[in-house]
C-alpha positions as CSV (number, residue, x, y, z in Angstrom):
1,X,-92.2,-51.1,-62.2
2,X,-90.1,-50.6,-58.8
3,X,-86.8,-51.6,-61.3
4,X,-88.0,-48.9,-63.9
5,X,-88.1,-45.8,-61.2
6,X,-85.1,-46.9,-59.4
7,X,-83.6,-46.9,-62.5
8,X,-85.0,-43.3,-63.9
9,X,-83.7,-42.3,-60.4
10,X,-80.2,-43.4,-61.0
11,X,-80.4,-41.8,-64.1
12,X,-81.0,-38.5,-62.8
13,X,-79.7,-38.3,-59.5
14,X,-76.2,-40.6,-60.1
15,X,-76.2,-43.6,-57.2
16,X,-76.9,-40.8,-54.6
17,X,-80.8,-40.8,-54.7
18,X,-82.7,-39.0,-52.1
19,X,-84.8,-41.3,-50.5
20,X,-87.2,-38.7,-50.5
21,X,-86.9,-38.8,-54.6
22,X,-86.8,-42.1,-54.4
23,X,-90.4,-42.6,-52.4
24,X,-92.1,-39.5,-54.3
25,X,-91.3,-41.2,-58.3
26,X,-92.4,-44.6,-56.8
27,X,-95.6,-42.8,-55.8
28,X,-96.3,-41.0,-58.9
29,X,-95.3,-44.4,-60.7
30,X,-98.4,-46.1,-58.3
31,X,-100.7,-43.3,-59.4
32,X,-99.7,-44.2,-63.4
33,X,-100.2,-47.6,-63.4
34,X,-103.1,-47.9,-60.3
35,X,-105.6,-48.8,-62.7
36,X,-103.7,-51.6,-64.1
37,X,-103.0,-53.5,-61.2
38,X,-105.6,-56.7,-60.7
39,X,-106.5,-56.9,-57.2
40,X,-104.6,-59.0,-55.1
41,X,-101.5,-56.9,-56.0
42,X,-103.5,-53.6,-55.5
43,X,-104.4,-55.2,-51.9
44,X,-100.8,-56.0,-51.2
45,X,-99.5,-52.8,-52.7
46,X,-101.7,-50.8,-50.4
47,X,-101.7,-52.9,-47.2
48,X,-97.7,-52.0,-47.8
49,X,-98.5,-48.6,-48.2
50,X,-100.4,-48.5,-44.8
51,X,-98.0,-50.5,-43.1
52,X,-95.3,-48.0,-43.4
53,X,-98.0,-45.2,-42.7
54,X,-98.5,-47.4,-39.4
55,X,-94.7,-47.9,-38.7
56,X,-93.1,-47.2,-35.5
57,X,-89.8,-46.4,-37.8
58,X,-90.6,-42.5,-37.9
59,X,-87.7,-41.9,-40.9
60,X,-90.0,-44.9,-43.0
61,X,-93.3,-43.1,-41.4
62,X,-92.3,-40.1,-43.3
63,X,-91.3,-41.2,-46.3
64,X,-94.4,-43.0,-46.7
65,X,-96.7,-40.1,-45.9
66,X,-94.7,-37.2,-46.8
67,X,-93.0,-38.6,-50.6
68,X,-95.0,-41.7,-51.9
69,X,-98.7,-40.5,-50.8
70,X,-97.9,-37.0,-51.7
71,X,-97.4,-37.6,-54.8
72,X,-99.5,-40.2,-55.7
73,X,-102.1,-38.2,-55.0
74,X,-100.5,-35.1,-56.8
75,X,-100.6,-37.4,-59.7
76,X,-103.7,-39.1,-59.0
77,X,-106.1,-36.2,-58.5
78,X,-105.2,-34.6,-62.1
79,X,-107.4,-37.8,-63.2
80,X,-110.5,-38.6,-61.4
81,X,-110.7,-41.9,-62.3
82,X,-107.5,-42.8,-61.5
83,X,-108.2,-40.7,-57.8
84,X,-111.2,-42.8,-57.2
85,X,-109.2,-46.0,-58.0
86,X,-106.8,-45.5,-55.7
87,X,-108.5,-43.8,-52.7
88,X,-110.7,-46.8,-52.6
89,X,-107.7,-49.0,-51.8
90,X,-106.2,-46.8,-49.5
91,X,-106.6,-48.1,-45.9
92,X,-107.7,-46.0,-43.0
93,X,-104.3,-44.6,-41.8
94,X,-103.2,-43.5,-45.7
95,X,-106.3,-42.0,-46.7
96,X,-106.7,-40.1,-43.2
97,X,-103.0,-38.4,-43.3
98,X,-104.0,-37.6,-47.1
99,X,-106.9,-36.2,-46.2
100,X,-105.6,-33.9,-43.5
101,X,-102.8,-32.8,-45.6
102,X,-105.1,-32.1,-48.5
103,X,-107.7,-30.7,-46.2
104,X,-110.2,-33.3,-48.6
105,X,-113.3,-34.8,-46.9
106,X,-113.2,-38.4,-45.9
107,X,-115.5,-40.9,-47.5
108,X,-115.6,-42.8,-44.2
């Protein structure tokens, strides 16, 4: 999967990919395929996913929050199902910046 974006990437942005590109496809590519992941790489997937939410690197903090989570759950919340999958992996430091910036209740 991470191989097949980089790659779309590259195709449309030449070797010069914005990392902010590059975070935002791999997010939408998350929300495609969420459902088809077993679990222990949905855990791993997502505990990666908080990890750079929980970073003290404040460029990879961003990029996290603001490009992958963005638009995974642009993606995500055109399909319930596939919105309900994946918030109930996010951990407590994902969901919470998603669900300030989409001013959504949290389920906690």
């Amino acid at each position: 999967m991470f191989e097949s974006v980089r790659r779309a990437a590259i195709k449309e942005w030449s070797e010069d990919v914005p990392t902010t590109v590059l975070f935002g496809l791999l997010g939408k590519a998350l929300a495609e395929l969420a459902g088809k992941f077993g679990i222990e790489d949905r855990v791993c997937i997502f505990q990666l996913i908080e990890d750079g939410v929980a970073s003290e690197d404040a460029a990879l903090r961003a990029y996290v929050s603001t490009s992958l989570l963005e638009a995974m759950y642009l993606r995500a919340c055109v399909e319930p199902k596939s919105w309900n999958e994946i918030r109930t992996s996010l951990g407590p430091l994902s969901e919470a910046y998603l669900m300030g910036w989409a001013n959504l209740p949290s389920r906690r």
